[in-house]
LOGUKE-378017 format. One record per atom (N, C-alpha, C): residue in one letter; x, y, z; residue number from 1; atom name. Coordinates in Angstrom, 1 decimal. Example, Ala and Ser with C-alpha at 12.3 -4.5 7.8 and 13.67 -1.06 7.14 Angstrom:
BEGIN
A;13.2;-5.7;7.8;1;N;
A;12.3;-4.5;7.8;1;CA;
A;13.2;-3.3;7.8;1;C;
S;12.8;-2.2;7.1;2;N;
S;13.7;-1.1;7.1;2;CA;
S;12.9;0.0;7.9;2;C;
***
This chain:
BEGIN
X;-17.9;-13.3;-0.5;1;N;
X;-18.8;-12.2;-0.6;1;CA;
X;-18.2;-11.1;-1.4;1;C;
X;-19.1;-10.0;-1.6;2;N;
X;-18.5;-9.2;-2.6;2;CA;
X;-18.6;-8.1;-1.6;2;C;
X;-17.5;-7.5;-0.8;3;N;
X;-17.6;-6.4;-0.4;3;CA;
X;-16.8;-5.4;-0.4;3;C;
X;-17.4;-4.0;0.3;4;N;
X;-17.2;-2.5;-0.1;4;CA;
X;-16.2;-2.3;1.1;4;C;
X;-15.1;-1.6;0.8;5;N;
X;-14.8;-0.9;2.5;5;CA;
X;-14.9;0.5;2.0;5;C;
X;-14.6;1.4;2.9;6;N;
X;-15.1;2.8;2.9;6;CA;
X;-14.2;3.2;3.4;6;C;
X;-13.0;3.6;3.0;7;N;
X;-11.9;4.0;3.7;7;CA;
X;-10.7;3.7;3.6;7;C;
X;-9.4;4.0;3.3;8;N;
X;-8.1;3.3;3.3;8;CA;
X;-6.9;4.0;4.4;8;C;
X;-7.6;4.4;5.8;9;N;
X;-6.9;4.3;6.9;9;CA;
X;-6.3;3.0;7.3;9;C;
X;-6.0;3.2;8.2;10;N;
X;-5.0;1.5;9.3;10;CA;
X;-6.6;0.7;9.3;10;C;
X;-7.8;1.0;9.5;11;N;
X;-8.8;0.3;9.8;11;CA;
X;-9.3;-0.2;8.9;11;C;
X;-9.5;0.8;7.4;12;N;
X;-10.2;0.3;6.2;12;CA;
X;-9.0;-0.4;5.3;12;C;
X;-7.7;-0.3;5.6;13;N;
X;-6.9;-0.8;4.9;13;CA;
X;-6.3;-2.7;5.7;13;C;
X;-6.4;-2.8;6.4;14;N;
X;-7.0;-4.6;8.1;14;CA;
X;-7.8;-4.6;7.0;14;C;
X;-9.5;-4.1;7.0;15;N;
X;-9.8;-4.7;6.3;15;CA;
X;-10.0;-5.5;4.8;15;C;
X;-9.6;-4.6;4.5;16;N;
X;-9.4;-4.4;2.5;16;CA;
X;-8.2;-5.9;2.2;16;C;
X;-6.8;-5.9;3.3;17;N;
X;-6.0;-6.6;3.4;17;CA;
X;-6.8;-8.0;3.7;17;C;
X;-7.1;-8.3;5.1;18;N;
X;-7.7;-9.5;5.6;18;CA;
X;-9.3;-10.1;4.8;18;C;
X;-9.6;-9.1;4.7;19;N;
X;-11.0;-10.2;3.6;19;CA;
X;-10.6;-10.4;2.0;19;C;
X;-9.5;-9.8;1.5;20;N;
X;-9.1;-9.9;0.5;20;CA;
X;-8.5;-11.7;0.6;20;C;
X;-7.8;-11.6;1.6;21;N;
X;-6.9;-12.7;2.2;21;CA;
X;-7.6;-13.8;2.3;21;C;
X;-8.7;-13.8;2.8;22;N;
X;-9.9;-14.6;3.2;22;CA;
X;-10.9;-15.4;1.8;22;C;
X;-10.5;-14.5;0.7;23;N;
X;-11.1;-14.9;-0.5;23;CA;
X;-12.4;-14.2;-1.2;23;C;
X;-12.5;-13.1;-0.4;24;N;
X;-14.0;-12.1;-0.8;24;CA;
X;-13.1;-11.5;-1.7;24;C;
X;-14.1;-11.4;-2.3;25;N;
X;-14.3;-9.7;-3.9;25;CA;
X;-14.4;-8.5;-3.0;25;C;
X;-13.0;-7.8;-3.3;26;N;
X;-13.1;-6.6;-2.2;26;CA;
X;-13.2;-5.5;-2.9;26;C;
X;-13.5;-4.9;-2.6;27;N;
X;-13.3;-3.3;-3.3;27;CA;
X;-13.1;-1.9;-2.4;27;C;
X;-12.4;-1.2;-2.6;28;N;
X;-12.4;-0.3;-2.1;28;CA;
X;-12.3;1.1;-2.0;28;C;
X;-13.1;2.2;-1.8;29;N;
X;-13.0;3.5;-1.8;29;CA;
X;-12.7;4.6;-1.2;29;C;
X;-12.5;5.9;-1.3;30;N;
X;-11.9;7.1;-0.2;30;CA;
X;-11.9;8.0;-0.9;30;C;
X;-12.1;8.9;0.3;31;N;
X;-12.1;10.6;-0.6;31;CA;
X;-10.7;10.5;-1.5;31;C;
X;-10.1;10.8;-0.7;32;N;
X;-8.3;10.4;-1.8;32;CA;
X;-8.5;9.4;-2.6;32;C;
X;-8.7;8.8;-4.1;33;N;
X;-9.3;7.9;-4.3;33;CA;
X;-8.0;6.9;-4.7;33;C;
X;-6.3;7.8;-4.7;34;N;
X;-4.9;7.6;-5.1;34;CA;
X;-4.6;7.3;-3.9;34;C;
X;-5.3;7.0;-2.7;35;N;
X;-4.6;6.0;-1.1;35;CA;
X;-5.6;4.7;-2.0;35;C;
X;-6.7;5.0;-2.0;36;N;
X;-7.7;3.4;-2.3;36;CA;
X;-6.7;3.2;-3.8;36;C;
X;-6.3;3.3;-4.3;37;N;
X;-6.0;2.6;-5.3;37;CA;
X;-4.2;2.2;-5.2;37;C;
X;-3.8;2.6;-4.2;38;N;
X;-2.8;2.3;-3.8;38;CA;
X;-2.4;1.0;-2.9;38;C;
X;-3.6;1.2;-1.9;39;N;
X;-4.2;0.0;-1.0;39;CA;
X;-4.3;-0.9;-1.8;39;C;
X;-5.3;-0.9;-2.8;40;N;
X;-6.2;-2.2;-3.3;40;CA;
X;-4.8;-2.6;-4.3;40;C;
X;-4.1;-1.7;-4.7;41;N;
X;-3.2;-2.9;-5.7;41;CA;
X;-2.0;-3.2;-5.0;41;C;
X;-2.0;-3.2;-3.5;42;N;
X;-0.9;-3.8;-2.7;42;CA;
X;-1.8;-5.3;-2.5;42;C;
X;-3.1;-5.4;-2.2;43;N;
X;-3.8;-6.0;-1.2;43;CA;
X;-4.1;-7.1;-2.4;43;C;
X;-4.2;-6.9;-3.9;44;N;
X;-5.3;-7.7;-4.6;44;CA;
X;-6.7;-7.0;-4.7;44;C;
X;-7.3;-5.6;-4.5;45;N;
X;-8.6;-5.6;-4.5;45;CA;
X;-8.6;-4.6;-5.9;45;C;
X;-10.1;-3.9;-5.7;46;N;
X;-10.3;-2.8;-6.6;46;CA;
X;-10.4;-2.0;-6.1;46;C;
X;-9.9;-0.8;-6.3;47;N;
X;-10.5;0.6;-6.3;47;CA;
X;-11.9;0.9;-7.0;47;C;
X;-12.6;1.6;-6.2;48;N;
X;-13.5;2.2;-7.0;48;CA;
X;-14.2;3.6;-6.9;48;C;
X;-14.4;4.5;-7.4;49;N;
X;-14.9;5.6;-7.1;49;CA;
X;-16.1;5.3;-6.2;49;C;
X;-16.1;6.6;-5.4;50;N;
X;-17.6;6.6;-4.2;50;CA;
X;-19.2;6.2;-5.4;50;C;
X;-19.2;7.2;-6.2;51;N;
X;-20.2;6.9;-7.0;51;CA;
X;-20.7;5.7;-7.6;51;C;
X;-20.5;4.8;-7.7;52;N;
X;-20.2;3.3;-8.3;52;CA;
X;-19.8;2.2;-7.4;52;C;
X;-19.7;2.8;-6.1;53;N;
X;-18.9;1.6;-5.4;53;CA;
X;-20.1;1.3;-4.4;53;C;
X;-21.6;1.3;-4.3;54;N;
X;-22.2;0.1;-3.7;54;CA;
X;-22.6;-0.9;-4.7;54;C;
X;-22.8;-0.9;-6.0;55;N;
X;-23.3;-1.6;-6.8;55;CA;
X;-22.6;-2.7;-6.7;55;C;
X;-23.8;-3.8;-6.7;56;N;
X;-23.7;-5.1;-6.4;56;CA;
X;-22.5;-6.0;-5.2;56;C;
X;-22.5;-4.7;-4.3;57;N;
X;-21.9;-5.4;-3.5;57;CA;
X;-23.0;-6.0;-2.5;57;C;
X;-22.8;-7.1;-1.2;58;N;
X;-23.1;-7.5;-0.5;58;CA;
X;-23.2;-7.2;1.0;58;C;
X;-21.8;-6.6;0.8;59;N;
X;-22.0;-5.6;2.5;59;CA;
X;-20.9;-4.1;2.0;59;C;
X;-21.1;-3.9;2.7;60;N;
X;-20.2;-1.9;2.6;60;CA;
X;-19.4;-1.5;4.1;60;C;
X;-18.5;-2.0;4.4;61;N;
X;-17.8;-1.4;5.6;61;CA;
X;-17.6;0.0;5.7;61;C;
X;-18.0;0.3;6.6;62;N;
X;-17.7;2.3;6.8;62;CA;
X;-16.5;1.9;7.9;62;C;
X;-15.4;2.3;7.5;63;N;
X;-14.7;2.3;8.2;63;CA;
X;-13.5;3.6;8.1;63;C;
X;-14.4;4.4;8.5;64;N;
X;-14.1;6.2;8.5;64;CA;
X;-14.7;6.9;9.7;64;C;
X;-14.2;7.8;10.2;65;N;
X;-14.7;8.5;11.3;65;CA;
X;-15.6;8.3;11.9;65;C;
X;-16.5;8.4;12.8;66;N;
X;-17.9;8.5;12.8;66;CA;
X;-18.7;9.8;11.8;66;C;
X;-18.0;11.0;12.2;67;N;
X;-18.5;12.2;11.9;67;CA;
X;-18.7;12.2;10.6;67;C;
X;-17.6;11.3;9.7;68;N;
X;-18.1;11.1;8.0;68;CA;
X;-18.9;10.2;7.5;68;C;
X;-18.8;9.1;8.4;69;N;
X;-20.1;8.2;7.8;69;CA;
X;-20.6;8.5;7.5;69;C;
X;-22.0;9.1;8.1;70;N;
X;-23.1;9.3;7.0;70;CA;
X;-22.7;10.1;5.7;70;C;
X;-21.8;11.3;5.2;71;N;
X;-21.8;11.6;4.3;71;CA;
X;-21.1;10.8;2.9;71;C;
X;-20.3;10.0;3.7;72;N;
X;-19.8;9.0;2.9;72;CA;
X;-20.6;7.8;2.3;72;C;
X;-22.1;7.4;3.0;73;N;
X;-22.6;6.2;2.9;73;CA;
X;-23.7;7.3;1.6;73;C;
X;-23.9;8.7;1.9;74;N;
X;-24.9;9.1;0.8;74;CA;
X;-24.3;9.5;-0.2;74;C;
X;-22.7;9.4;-0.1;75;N;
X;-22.2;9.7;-1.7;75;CA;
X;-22.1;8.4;-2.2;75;C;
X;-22.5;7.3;-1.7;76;N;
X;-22.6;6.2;-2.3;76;CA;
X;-24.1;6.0;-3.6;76;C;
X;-24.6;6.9;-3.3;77;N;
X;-26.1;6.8;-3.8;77;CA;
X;-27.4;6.0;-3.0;77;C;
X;-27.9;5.0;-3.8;78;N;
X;-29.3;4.5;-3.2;78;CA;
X;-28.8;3.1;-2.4;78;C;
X;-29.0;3.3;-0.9;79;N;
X;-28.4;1.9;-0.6;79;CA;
X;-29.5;1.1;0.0;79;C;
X;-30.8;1.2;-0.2;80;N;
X;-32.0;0.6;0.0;80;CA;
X;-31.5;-1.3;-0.3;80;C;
X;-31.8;-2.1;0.6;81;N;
X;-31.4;-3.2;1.5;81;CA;
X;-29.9;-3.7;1.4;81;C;
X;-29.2;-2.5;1.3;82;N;
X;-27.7;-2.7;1.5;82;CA;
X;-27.0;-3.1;2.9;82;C;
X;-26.5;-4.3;3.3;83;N;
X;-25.8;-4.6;4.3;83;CA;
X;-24.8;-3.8;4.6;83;C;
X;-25.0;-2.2;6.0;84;N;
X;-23.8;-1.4;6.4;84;CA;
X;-23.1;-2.2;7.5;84;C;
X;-21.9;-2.3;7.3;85;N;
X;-21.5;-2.8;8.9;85;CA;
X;-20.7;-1.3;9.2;85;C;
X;-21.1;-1.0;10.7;86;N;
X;-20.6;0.3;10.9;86;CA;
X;-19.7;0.1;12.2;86;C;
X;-18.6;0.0;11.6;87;N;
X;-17.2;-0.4;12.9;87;CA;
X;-17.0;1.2;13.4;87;C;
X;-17.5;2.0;13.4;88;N;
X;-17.0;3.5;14.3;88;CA;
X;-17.6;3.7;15.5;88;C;
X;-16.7;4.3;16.1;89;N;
X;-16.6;4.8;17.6;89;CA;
X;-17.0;6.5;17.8;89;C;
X;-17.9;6.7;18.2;90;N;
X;-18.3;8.7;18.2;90;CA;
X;-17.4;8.6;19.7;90;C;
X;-16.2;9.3;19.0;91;N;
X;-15.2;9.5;20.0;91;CA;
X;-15.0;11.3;20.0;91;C;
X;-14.3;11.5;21.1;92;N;
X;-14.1;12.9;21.4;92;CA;
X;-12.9;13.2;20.8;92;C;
X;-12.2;14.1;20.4;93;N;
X;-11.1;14.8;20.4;93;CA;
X;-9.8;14.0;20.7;93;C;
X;-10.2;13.9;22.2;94;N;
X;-8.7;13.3;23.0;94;CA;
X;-9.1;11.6;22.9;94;C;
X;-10.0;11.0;22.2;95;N;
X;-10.6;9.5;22.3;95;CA;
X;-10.9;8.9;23.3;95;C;
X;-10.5;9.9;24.7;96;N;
X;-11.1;9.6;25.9;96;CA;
X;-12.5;9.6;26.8;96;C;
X;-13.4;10.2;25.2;97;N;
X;-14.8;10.0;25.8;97;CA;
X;-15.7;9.6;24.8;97;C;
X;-16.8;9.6;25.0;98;N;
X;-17.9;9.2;23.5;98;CA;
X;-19.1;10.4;23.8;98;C;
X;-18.8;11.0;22.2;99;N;
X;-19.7;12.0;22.3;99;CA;
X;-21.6;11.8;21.6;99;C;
X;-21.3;10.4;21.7;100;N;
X;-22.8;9.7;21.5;100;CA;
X;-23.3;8.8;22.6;100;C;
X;-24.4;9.0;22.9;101;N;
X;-24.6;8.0;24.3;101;CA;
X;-26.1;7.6;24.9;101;C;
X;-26.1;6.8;26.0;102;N;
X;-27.1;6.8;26.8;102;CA;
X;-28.4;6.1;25.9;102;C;
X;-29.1;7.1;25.1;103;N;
X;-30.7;7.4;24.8;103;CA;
X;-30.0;6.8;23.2;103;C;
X;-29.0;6.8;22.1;104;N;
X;-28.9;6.7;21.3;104;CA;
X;-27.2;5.8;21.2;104;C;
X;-27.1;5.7;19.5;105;N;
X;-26.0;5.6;19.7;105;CA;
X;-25.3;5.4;18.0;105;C;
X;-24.1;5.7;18.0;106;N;
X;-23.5;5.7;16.5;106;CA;
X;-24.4;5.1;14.9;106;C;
X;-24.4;3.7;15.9;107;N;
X;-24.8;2.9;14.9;107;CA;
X;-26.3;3.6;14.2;107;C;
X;-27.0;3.9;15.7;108;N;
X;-28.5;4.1;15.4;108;CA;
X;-28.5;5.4;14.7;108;C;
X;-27.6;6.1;14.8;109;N;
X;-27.6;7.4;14.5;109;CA;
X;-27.6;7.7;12.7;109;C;
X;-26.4;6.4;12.7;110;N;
X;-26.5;6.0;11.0;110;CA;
X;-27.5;5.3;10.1;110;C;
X;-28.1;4.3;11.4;111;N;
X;-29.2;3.6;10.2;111;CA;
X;-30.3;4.9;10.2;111;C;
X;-30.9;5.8;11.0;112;N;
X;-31.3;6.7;10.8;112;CA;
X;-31.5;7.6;9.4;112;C;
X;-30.1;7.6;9.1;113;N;
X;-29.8;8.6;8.2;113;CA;
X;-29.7;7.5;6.7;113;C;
X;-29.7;6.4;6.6;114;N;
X;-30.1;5.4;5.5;114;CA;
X;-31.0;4.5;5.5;114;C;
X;-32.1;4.6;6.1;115;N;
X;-33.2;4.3;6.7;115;CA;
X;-33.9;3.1;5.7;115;C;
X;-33.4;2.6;4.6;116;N;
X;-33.8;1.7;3.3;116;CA;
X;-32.6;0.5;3.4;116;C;
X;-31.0;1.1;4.4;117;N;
X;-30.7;-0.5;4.7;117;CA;
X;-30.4;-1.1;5.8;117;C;
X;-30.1;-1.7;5.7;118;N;
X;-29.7;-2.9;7.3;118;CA;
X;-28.2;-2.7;8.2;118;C;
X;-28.4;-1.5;8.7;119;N;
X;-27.2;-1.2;9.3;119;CA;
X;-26.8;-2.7;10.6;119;C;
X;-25.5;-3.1;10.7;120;N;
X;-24.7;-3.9;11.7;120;CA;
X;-24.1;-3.5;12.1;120;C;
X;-23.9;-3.3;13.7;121;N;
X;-22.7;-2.8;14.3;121;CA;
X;-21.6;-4.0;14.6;121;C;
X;-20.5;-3.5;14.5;122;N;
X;-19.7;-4.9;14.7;122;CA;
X;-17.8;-4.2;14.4;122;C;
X;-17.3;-5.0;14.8;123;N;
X;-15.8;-4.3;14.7;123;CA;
X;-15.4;-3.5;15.6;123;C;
X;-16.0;-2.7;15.8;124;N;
X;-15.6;-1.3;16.9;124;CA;
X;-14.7;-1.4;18.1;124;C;
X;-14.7;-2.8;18.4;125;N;
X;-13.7;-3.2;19.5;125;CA;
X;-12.8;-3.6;19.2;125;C;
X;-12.0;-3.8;17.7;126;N;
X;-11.0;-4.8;17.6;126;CA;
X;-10.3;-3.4;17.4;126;C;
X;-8.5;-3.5;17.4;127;N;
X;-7.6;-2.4;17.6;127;CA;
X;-7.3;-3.1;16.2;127;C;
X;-6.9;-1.5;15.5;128;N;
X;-6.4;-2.0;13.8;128;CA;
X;-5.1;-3.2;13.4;128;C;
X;-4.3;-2.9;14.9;129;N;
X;-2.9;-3.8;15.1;129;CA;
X;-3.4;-5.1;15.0;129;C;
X;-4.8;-5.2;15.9;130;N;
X;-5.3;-6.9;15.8;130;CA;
X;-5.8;-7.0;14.7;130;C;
X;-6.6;-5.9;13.8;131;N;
X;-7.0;-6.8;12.5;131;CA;
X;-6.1;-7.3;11.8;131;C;
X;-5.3;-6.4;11.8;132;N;
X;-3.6;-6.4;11.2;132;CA;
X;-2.7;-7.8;11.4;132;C;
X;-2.5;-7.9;12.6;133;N;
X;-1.7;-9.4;13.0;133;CA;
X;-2.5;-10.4;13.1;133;C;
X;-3.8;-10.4;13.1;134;N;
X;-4.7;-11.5;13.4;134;CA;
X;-5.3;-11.7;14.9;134;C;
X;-6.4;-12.2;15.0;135;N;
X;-7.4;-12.5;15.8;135;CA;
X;-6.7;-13.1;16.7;135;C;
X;-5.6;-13.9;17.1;136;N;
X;-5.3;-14.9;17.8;136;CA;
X;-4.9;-14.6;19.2;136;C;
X;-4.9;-15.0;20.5;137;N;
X;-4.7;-14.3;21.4;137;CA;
X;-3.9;-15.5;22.4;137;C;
X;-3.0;-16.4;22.2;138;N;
X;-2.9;-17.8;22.5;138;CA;
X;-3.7;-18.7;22.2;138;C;
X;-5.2;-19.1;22.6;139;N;
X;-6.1;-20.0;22.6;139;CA;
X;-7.1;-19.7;22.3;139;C;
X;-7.1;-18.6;22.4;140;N;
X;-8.2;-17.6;22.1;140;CA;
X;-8.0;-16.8;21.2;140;C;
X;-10.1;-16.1;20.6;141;N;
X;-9.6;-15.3;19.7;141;CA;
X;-10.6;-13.9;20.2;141;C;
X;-9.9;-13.3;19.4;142;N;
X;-10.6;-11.4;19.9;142;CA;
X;-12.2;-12.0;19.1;142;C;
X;-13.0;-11.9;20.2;143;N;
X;-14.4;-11.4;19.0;143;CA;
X;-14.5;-10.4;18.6;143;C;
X;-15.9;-10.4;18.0;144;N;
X;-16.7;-9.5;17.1;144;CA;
X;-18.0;-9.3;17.7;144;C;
X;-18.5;-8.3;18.5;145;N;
X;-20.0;-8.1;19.2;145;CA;
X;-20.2;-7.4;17.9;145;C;
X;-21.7;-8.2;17.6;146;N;
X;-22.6;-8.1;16.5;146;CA;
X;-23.8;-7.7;16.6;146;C;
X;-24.3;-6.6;16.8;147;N;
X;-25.6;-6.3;17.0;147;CA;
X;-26.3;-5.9;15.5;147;C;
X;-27.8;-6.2;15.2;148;N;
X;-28.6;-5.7;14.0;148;CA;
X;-29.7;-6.0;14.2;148;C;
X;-30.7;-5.5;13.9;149;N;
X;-32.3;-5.7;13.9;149;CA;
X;-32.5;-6.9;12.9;149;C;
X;-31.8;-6.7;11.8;150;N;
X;-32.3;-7.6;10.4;150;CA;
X;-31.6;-8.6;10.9;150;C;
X;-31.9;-10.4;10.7;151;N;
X;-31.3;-11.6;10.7;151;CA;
X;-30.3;-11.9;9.9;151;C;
X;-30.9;-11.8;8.5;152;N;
X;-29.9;-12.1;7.7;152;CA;
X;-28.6;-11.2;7.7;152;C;
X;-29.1;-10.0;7.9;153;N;
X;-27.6;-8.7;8.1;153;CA;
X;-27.0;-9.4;8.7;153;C;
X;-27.3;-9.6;10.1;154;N;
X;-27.2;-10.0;11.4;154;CA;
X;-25.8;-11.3;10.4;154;C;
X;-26.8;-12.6;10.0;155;N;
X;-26.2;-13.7;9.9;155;CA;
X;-24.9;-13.1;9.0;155;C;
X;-24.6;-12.5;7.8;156;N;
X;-24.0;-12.4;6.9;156;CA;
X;-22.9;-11.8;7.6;156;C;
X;-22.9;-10.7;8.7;157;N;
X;-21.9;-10.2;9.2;157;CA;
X;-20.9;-11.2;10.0;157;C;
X;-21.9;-11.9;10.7;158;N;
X;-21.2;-13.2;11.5;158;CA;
X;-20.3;-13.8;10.3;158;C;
X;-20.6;-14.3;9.5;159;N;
X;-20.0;-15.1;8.7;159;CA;
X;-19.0;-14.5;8.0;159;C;
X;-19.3;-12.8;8.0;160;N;
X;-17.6;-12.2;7.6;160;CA;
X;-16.6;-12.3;8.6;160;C;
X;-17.3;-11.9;9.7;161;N;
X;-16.1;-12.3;10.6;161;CA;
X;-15.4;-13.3;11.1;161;C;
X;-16.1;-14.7;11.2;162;N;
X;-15.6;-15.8;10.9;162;CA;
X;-14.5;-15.9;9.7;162;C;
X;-14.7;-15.4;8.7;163;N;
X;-13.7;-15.7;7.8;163;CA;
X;-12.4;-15.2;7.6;163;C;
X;-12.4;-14.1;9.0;164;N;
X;-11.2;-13.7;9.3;164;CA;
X;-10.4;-13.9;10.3;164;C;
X;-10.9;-15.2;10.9;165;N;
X;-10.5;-15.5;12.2;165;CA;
X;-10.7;-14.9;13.6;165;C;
X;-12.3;-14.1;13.3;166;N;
X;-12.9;-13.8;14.7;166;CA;
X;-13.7;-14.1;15.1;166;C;
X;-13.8;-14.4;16.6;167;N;
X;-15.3;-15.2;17.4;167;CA;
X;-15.9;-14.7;17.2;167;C;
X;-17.0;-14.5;17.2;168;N;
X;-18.3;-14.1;17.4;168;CA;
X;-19.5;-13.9;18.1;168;C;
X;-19.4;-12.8;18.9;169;N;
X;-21.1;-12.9;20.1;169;CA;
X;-22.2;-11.7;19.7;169;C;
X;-23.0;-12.7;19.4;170;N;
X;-24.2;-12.1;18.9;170;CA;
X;-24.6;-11.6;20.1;170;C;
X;-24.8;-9.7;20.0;171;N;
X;-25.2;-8.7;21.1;171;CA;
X;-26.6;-8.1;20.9;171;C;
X;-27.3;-8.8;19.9;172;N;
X;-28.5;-8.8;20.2;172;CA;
X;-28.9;-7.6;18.9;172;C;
X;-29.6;-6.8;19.4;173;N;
X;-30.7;-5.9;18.7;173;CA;
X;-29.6;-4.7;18.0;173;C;
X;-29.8;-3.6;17.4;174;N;
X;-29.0;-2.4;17.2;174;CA;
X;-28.6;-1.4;17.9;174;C;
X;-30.1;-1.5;19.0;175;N;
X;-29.9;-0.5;20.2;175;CA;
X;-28.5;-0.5;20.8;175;C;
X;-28.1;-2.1;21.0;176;N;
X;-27.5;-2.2;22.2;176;CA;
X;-26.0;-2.1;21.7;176;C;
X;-26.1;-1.5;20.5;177;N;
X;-25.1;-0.9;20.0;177;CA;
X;-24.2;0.3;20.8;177;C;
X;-25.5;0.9;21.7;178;N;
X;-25.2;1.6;23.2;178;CA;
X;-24.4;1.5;24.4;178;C;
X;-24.2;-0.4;24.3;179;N;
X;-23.4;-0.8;24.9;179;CA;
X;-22.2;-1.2;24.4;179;C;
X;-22.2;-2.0;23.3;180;N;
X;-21.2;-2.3;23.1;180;CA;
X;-20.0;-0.7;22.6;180;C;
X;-20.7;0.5;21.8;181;N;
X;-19.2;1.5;22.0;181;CA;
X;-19.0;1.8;23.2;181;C;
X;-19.6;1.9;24.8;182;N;
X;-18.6;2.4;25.6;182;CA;
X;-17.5;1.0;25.5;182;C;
X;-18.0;0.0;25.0;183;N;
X;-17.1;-0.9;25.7;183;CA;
X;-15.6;-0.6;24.6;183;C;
X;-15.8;-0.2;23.2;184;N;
X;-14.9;0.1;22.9;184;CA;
X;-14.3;1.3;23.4;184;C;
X;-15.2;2.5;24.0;185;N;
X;-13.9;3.4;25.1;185;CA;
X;-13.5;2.6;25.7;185;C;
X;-13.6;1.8;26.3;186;N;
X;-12.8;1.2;27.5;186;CA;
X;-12.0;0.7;26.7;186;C;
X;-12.0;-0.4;25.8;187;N;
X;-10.6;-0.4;25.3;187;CA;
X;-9.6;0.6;24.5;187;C;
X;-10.2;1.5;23.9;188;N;
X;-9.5;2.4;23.9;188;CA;
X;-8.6;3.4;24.7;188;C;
X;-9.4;3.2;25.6;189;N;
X;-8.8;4.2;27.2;189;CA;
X;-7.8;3.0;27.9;189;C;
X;-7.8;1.3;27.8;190;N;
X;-7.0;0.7;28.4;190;CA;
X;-5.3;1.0;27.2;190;C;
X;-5.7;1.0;25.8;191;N;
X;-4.7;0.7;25.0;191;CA;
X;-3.7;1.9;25.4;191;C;
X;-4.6;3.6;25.3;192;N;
X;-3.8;4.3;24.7;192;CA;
X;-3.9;5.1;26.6;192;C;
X;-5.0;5.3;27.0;193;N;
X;-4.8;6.4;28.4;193;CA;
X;-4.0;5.3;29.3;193;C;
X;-4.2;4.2;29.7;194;N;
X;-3.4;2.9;30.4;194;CA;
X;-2.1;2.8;30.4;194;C;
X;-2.0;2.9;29.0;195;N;
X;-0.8;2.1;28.4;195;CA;
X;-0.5;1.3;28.0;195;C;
X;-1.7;0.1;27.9;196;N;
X;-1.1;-1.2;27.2;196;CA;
X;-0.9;-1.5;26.3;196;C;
X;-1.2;-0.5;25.5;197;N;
X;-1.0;-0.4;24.4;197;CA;
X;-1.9;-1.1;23.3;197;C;
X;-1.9;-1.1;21.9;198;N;
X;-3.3;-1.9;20.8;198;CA;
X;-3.4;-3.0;20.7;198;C;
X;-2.2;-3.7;21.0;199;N;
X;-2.7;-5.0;20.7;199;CA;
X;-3.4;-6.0;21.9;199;C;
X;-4.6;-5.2;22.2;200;N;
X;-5.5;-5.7;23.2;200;CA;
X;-6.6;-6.0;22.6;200;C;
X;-8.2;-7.3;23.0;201;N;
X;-9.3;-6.2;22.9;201;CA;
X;-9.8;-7.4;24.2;201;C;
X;-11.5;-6.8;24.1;202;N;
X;-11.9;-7.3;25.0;202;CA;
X;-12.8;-8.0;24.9;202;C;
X;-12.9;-9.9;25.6;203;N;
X;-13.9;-10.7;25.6;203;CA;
X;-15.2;-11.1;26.9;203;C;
X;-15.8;-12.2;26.0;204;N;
X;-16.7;-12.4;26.9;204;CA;
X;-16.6;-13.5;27.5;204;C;
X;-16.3;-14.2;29.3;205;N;
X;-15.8;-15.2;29.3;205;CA;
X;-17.1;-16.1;29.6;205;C;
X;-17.5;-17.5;29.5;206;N;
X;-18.3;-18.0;30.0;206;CA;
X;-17.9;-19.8;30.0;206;C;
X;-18.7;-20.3;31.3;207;N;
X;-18.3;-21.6;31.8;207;CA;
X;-19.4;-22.7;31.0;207;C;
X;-19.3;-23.7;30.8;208;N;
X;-20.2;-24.4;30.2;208;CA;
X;-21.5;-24.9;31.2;208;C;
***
């Protein structure tokens, strides 16, 4: 696949690294555009300026604050049936609460504001340490809760995450994108308020 990350933090830089790794056309952008171009020629990818960087990609990872998303996905320009996957958490200050909730939620708040593409929630639960060292957990692997209204979004996301060595449980609609970030506070409140520190996340168990 040919895709965008949005970001060259510990989260946009897991990814840029690992789908790079994986064999996708990566590219990648940031306000600093001398971190993404620093990233992309450690990793094998491209830099590209914000202005130019959805063209002809296949999906666009925002993997930046919540609070910058949207301004980040409109300095992209026209993203009308652009695949977003939106890995952010509307976290508080101290990351011990979510200041999006209940009646709405991150994701929804984004496809809102780009209303022409196919926003996916997905990622938001993995700790950057685990994109970083890999999915593996002994026998197990960290999933990826995948929520999206659109199918194909839906399917295309699945199939990135597969290519990085993550399970996969499809969570249904976008809404329920409401549930799955508290579930990333909880892992964020077990890693960092707990103590267990990041290289955690959290699954779904079930019997045959």
């Amino acid at each position: 696949m040919k895709v965008l990350v949005i970001g060259s933090g510990n989260m946009g830089s897991g990814f840029v690294k690992r789908f790079t790794a994986a064999g996708h056309q990566v590219a990648v952008t940031s306000r600093d555009l001398s971190k993404a171009q620093a990233l992309a020629k450690q990793a094998g990818a491209e830099a590209v300026a914000s202005s130019n960087g959805a063209k002809d990609r296949d999906v666009i990872v925002v993997a930046v604050p919540y609070s910058e998303a949207v301004a980040a996905l409109k300095a992209l320009g026209d993203l009308t049936g652009k695949i977003i996957v939106d890995v952010t958490n509307p976290l508080s200050a101290d990351y011990m609460s979510l200041t999006v909730g209940h009646t709405t939620s991150a994701a929804e708040t984004i496809a809102a504001a780009v209303p022409g593409a196919h926003v996916v929630k997905a990622f938001n639960t993995i700790f950057a340490q685990v994109l970083a060292q890999g999915a593996e957990f002994g026998n197990q692997k960290a999933p990826a809760f995948v929520a999206a209204d659109d199918a194909r979004a839906k399917d295309t996301v699945k199939a990135l995450a597969q290519s990085i060595g993550l399970d996969v449980i499809d969570a249904g609609g976008l809404r329920n994108a409401r549930y799955i970030e508290p579930l990333a506070g909880l892992n964020i409140y077990l890693g960092y308020g707990a103590g267990l520190g990041t290289n955690i996340a959290p699954t779904w168990l079930g019997r045959a």
